[in-house]
Each structure stands twice: as structure tokens, then as C-alpha cells.
C-alpha positions in Angstrom: 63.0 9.0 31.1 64.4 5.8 31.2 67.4 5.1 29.4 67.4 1.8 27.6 70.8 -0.3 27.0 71.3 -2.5 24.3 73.6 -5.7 24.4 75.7 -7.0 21.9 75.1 -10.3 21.6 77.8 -11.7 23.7 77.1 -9.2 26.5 73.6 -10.9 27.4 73.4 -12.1 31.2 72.8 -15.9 31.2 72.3 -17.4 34.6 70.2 -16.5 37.0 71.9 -14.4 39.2 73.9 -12.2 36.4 70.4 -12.0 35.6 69.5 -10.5 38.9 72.7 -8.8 39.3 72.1 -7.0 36.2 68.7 -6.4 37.2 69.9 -5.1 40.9 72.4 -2.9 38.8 70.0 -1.2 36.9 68.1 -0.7 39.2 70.7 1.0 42.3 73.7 1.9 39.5 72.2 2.8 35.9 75.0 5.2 35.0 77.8 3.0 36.1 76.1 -0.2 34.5 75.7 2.0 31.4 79.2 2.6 31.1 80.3 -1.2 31.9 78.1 -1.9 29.5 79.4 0.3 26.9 83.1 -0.7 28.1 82.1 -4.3 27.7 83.3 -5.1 31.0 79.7 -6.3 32.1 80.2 -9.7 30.6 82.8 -10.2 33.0 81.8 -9.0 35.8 78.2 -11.0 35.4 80.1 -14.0 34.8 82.0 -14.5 38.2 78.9 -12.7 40.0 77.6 -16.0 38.3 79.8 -18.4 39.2 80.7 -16.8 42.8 77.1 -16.2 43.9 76.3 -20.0 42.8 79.2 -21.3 44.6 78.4 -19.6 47.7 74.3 -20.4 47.2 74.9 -23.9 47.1 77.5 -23.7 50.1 74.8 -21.6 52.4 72.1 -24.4 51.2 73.9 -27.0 52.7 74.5 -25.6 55.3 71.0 -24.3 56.5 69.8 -27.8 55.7 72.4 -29.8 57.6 70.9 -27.9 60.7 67.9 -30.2 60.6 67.9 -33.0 58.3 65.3 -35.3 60.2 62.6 -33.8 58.0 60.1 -36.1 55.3 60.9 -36.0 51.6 58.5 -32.9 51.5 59.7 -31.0 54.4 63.3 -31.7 53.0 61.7 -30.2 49.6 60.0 -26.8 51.3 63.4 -26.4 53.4 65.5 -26.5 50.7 63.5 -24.0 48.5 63.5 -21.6 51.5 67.1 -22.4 52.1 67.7 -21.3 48.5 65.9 -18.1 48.6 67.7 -17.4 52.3 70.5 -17.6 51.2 70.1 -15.5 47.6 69.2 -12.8 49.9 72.0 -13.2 52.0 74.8 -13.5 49.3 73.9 -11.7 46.1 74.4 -8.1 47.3 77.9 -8.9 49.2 78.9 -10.9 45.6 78.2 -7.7 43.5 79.7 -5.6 45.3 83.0 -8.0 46.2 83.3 -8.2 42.5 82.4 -4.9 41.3 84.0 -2.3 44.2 83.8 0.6 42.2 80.5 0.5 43.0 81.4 1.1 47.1 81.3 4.4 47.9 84.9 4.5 49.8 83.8 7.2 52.5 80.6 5.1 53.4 81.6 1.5 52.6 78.5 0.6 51.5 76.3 -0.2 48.9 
């Protein structure tokens, strides 16, 4: 059975990737998430997983597309929407667990 957590109201994840975070918590870490929910540490730690994984998203971004910037208007367009989603998947998992390391077992080091 899954166990449902409520928010107070200034718990709520608002950008996109506390929303994923979140998500990507409950999904790999319900108990812990659970109790940093009921700790109200969750706000917290969503919020620089916010700010963090944006910074470092935007950074990636420019990156991938300084590689090749001879493209047309629409090939810059499609590049920078897979740049985005490369570099999501790239920096969202290291940002949780950089910011939550409870969550790192400390024999295996990994998520």
C-alpha cells in the first residue's frame, strides 16, 4: 500500500526540478522523504535542488550548444531542447544527492 504525504502549504515543490526531485524521492527514498517531510526539512532541501540543478542546466546548455552553433533558427531550436533534456539527465541525480547525502549509502557511495 502506498503511503500518501501531505504538504503543508509552504512545503509544496514549485519548480520544475524540486518537482522532479520530489518525484525521484518518492519514488527511490519514500521513508526518508517521509520523514523530511514530516521534519519540514524538504522545503529546503527542494529549494537549492532548484536553484542548483537550474544553475548547472543552464550551464550544461551552453555548453552542448556552443559545440556547434552554425545551425538554422530551427536546428538551434531542436538542439537546445535536446540540450536541455541531456543535460537534466546528466545533473539532476548528482544535485539530489550533493544536497541531500544522507541519502548515500556510505559503504557503497552511491545512490
Amino acid at each position: 500500500m502506498t503511503k500518501v504525504i501531505i504538504f503543508k502549504a509552504d512545503q509544496i515543490p514549485t519548480g520544475r526540478y524540486a518537482r522532479m526531485a520530489y518525484e525521484y524521492l518518492m519514488e527511490n527514498y519514500p521513508s526518508e522523504t517521509q520523514q523530511m517531510v514530516e521534519d519540514g526539512s524538504i522545503t529546503e532541501y527542494l529549494n537549492k535542488i532548484q536553484d542548483e540543478t537550474t544553475a548547472q542546466v543552464q550551464k550544461r546548455i551552453r555548453e552542448l550548444l556552443d559545440r556547434d552553433s552554425k545551425n538554422s533558427f530551427q536546428e538551434n531550436l531542436e538542439q537546445q531542447d535536446n540540450a536541455r533534456r541531456t543535460a537534466e539527465e546528466e545533473i539532476l541525480s548528482i544535485t539530489i544527492l550533493s544536497i541531500i547525502p544522507k541519502l548515500v549509502d556510505p559503504d557503497q557511495q552511491k545512490i
